[in-house]
N, C-alpha and C positions, 0 to 999 in steps of 0.2 A: 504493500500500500504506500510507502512512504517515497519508493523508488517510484509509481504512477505519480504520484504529488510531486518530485522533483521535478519530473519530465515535461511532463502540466507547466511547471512554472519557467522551467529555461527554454522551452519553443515560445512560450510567450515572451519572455524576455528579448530573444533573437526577432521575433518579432518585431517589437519596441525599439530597435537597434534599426531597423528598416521602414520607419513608417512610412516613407514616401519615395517612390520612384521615379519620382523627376525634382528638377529644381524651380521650371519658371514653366507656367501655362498658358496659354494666351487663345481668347477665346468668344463664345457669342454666349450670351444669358436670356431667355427668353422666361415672360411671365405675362403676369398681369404688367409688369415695366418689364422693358426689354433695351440690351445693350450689349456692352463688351465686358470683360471681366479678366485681370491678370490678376494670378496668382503666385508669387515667390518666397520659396520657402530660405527661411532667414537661417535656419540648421532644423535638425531633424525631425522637427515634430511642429515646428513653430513655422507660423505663414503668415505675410499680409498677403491681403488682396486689395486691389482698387476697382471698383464699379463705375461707369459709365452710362447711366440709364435714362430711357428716354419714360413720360406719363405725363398723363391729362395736361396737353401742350405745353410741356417745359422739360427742363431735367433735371438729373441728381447726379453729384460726384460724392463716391463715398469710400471709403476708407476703412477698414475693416484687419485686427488682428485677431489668428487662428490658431489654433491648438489642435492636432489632427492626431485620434488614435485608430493603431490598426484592430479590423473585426479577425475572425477566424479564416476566411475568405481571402485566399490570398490574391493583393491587388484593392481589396474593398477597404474602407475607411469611414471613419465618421469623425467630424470634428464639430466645435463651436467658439465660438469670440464674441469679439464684439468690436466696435469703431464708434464712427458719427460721418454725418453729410450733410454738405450744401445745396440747396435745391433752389430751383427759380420757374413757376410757372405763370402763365398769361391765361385768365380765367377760363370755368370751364361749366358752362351752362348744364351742361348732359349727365355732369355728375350724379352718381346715383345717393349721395348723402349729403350735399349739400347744393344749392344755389350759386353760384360766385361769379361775376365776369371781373374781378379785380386782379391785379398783379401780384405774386407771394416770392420772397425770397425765406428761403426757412432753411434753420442747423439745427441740428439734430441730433439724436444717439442712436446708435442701430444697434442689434443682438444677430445673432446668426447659430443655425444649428442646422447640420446638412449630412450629408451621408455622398460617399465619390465611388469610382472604379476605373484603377489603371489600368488600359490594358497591357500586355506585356508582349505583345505580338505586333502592333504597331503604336506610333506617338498618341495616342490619344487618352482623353480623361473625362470623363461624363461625371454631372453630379448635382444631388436635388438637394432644395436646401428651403428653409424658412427663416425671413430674414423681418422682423417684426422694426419698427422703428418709432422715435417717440419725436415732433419737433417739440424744441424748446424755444424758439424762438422762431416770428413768424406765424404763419399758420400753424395755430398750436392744436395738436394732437395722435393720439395714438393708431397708429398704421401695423394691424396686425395681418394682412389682407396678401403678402408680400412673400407667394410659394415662386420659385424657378427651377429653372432646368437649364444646366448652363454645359456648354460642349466645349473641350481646347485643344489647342497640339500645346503637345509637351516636350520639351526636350531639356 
């Protein structure tokens, strides 16, 4: 039993020693906002990301540091962090929660929790993610609404 429990613990370990197989990703984000998305891992486990996204005619630049650990799945991962972002839209009638044809510049905090997969066959990295944000200034309010699905080449 105790030799099963070692062994348990040192392929996780090695594991942990590999969380990720690339270094920089670069890529498309598609959601309810959609954009670009680079991700570069700062050493082994740790990443930012920067976002790029376009919604309700304007956009966001957002900023985002990551913590990525491996599943049993080799290749598969889930991480979470958090950042903040700048946003600027030009109102938007059609909204489904509010009324507004005003101008917003809004900053913010964002959270993120996602799940990815490398493949190992060729450069690529898929990965879904829910990225909740709160402004604090600006149009003030909580944006929990914000699933994607983001594709990259990796190398």
């Amino acid at each position: 039993m105790k030799k099963a429990i070692f062994i348990i613990f040192l392929s996780l370990g090695l594991n942990q020693l590999s969380a990720q197989t690339y270094t920089t990703g670069i890529g498309l984000r598609g959601g309810l906002s959609q954009g670009i998305t680079v991700k570069h891992f700062i050493n082994g486990n740790t990443a930012i990301e920067g976002i790029l996204s376009t919604r309700w005619r304007g956009f966001n630049v957002t900023g985002l540091y990551e913590i990525s650990n491996p599943l049993p799945t080799s290749g598969l991962h889930w991480y979470y962090g958090a950042g903040g972002h700048l946003g600027f839209w030009n109102g938007y009638n059609a909204h489904p929660w509010f009324q507004d044809d005003g101008s917003h510049t809004v900053i913010g905090i964002d959270g993120i929790l996602g799940i990815e997969y490398n493949f190992m066959e060729i450069p690529l990295n898929l990965s879904l993610d829910w990225k909740p944000a709160y402004n604090l200034v600006g149009y003030r309010g909580l944006w929990m609404d914000n699933f994607a699905f983001s594709i990259r080449y990796i190398f």
